[in-house]
N, C-alpha and C positions, 0 to 999 in steps of 0.2 A: 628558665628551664629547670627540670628535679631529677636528681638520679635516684631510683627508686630501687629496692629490693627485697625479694618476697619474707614476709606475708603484706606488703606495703610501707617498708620500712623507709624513713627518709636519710639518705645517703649524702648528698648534697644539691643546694640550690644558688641558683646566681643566672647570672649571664652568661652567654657564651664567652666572653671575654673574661669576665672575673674567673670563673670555673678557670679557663683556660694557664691564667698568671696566678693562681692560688694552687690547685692541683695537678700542673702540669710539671714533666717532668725534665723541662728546656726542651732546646733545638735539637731537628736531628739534620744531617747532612748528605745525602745522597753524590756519590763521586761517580760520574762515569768514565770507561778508558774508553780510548780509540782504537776500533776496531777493524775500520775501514784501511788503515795502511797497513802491508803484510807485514810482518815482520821481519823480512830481508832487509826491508828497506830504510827501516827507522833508525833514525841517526842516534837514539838516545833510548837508554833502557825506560820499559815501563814500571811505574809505580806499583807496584803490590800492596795489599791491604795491610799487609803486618807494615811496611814501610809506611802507609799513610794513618794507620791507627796510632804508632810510637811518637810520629809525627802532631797526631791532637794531642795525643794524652800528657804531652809536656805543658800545656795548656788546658788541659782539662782530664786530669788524671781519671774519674769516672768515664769516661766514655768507652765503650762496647760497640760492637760491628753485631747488628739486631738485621741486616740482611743482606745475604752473597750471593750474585750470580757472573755469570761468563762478562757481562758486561757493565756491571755495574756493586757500587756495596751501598749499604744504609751506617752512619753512622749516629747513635744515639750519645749526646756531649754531656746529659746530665749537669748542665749548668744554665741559666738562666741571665749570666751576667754578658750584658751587651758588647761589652772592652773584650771579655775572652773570646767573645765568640767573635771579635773581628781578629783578632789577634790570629784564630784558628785559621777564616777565611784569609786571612793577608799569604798565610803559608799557600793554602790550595791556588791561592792564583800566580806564586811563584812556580808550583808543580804545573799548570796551567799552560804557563808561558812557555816552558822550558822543554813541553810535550811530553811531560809524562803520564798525563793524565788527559781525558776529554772534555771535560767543565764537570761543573758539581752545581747542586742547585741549593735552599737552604728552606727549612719547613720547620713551623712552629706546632707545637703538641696540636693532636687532631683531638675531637671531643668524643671518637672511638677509643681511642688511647687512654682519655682520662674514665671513662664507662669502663675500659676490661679492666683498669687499674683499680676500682672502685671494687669491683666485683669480687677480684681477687684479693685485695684486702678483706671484702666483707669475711667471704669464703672462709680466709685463715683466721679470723676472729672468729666465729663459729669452732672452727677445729681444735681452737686452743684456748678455747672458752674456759677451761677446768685451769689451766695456768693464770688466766687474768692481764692476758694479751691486752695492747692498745689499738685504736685505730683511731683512726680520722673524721673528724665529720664537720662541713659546713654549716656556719651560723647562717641568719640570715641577711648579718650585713657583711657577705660574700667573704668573712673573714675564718680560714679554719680553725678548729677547736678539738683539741685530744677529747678521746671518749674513755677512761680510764677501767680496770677492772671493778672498781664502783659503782660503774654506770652500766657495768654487763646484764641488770635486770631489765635496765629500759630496752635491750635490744630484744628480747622477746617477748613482746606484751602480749597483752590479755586479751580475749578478742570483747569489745565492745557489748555489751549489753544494750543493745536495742528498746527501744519503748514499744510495747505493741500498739499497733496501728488501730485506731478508734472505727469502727465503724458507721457508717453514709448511708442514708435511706437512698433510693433509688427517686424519688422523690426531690429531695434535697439538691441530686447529681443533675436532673434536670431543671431543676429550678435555677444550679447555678451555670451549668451551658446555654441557659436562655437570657441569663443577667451579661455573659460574654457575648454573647451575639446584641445584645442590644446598647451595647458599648461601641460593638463595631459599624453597626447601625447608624450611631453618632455621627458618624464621621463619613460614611461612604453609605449615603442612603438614593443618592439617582439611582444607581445601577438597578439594584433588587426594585424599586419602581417599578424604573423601565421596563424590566422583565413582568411583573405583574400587568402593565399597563398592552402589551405587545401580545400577553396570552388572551387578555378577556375581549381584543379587538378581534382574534382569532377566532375565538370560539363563537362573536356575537356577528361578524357580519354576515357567514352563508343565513343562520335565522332570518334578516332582514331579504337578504334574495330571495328565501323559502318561505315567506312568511303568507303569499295567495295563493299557496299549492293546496290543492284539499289532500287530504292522509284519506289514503283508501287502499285496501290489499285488494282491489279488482285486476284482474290479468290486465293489460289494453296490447293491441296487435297495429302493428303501422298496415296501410290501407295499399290494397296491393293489387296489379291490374289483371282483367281478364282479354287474353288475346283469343278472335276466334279463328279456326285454322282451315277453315272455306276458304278456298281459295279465291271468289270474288271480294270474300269480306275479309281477307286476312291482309297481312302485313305484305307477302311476295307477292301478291296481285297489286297491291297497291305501288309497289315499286315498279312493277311492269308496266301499270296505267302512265305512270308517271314520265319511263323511259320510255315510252314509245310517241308520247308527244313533245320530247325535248328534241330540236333541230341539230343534226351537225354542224360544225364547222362552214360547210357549203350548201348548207340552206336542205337537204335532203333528212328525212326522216328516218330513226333507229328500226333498223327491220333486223337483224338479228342481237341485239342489245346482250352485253352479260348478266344482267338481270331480271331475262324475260324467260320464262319457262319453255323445255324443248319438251315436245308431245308429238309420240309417235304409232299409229299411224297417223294421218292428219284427220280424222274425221272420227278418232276413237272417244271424243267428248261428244258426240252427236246424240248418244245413248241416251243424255241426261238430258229429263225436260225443260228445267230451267238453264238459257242460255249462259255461258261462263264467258263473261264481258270481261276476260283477262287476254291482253296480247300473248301470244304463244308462238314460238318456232317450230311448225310444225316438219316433219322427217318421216321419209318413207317408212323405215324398215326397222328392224333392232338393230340392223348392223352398222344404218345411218345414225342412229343412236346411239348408238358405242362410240361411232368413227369422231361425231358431234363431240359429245362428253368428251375424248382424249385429246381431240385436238384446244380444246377450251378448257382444258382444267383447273389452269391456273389462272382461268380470270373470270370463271363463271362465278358469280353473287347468290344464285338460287338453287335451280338444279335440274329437274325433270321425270317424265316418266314413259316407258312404252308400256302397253296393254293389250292382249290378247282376248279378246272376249268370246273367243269359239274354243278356246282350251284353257280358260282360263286362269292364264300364268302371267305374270304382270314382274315389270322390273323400274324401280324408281332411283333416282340420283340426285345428291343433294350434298349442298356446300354446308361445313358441320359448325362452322363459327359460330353461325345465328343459332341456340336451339331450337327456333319455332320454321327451320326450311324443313328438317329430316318430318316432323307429325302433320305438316301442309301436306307434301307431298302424300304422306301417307295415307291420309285422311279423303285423298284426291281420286287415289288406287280405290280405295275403300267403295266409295259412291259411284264409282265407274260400274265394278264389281258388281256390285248389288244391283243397280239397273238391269244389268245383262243376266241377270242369272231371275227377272218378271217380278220387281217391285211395286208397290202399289204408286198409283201414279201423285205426283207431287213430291213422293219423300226422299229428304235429302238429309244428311247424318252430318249436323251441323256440331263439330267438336268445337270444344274451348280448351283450351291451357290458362292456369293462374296455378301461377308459383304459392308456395304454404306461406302463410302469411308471416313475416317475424314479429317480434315482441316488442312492445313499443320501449323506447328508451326514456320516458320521464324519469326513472330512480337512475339513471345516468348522471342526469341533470347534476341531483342532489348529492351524489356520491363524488364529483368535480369539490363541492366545499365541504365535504367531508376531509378529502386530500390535504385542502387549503388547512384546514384546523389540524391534521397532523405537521406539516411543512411547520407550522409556525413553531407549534411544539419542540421539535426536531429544532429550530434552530435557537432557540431559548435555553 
């Protein structure tokens, strides 16, 4: 490690350890009292700092008390030789035994210590630069070396003269980040491969799916059905054909079925010339029409109608799940109507329903490996 200081001046360099036994300034010793028994009770006076300072510095006449508090002092011994400093510690473990003291611990120069020691030397050789002050300064074979008032020019040198820097075609700059990559290349070339090899599978198989599709901008529409809403020919007549020849449980036929249309009065289809070959429940009245409808609401499939044809006011009902029950029935009202009010004979108002056609999905298709070629991308 270097101790440096500004404008990047070299201070000193070593080890921690060299540093430490070259510019350190010894042991320091930290004494704690005991504080824990009150003072009433202790059989034996406590130790004081002046009493344990007189006590090292017969032993190490340098030493100074560098930190005080209620519980404890620092003592710095300014000595480095190992006999003194046992000689020092022999006494604190007499003071020890004898309860004057609480232990004391023992800590070698810290490399804080020798850094502000550094600095403040530097400092004062700065300040007293015009006198030709000395200071200190590490070799590099961790041994130190006076720095004399001779040597006071070298501490503020000159700042460096730089060479200017040549300049690089842009050219050159990628010619030689492409000589780097292809160094690295050397050595680790599966991977960028694989990555090449994983994108052109991507890109090349939906082709080969797509490859008997013709390219054409023509709209195309999916093919869509026409239901018609005559009621012999529609979808609820055919359910009612159906449930009125399927047998109960005990062999007897569906005569009021849920999905056979209720017509009221009973003979209100008679109008129409062509006969209506759909089973029906037929009902007296509107009010056996209502009564029908509420009592069955929850389980009628179709729905129904009554019609008035001397005042021509008509009422229809219909289960809304299917949308082709509500424009049957309507369509039913309809042709009734019309009859009664001296239609020509035969004609019958045969509606259809067919839904708008949607849009065919082929560019679905193709849009599925479209996805595929970003996905790979994405994970490359």
């Amino acid at each position: 490690m270097a101790v440096l200081a500004a404008p990047g001046k070299l201070l000193a360099e070593g080890s921690p350890v060299s540093l430490k036994s070259s510019l350190g300034e010894g042991y320091t010793i930290v004494v704690q009292f005991d504080q824990d028994q009150p003072e009433a009770e202790k059989s034996v006076t406590p130790a004081t700092h002046d009493d344990l300072l007189a006590t090292i510095q017969q032993h190490a006449p340098e030493a100074t008390v560098t930190n005080l508090t209620l519980h404890s002092v620092t003592f710095a011994l300014k000595v480095k030789d190992p006999n003194i400093v046992k000689q020092i510690l022999v006494g604190l473990e007499q003071e020890e035994s004898n309860g004057r003291i609480g232990g004391y611990e023992v800590n070698s120069t810290s490399l804080e210590d020798i850094f502000l020691d550094l600095m403040g030397k530097d400092r004062e050789l700065h300040e007293s630069d015009d006198q030709g002050s000395a200071s200190e300064k590490l070799d590099g074979d961790d041994s130190p070396a006076l720095v004399g008032s001779a040597d006071t020019a070298n501490l503020h040198p000159t700042p460096l003269d730089l060479t200017p820097a040549r300049p690089t075609s842009l050219l050159y700059q990628s010619l030689t980040i492409f000589y780097k990559r292809l160094l690295i290349l050397r050595r680790s070339w599966l991977s960028p491969l694989l990555a090449v090899i994983v994108a052109c599978c991507g890109a090349c198989i939906p082709l080969f799916f797509m490859n008997d599709r013709v390219s054409t901008c023509a709209i195309t529409f999916r093919p869509t059905r026409i239901s018609p809403l005559w009621l012999p020919l529609s979808r609820v007549g055919t359910l009612a054909r159906v449930a009125s020849t399927s047998p109960l449980s005990n062999g007897q036929p569906i005569n009021d079925g849920d999905v056979i249309p209720r017509v009221a009065p009973p003979d209100v289809l008679d109008v129409l010339d062509q006969a209506v070959s759909v089973p029906t429940v037929k009902l007296a009245d509107e009010s056996s029409f209502m009564q029908n409808i509420e009592q069955n609401v929850r389980n009628l499939t179709t729905g129904g109608v009554w019609i008035d044809t001397s005042s021509r006011q008509a009422l229809f009902a219909y289960e809304a799940t299917d949308t082709l029950n509500g424009p049957t029935m309507l369509n039913l009202v309809s042709n009734v109507l019309y009859s009664a009010v001296g239609r020509a004979d035969s004609e019958i108002i045969f509606a259809n329903y067919m839904a708008f056609p949607l849009r065919g999905g082929q560019g679905f298709t193709a849009l599925k490996w479209v996805s595929l070629v970003y996905s790979n991308i994405s994970d490359i």
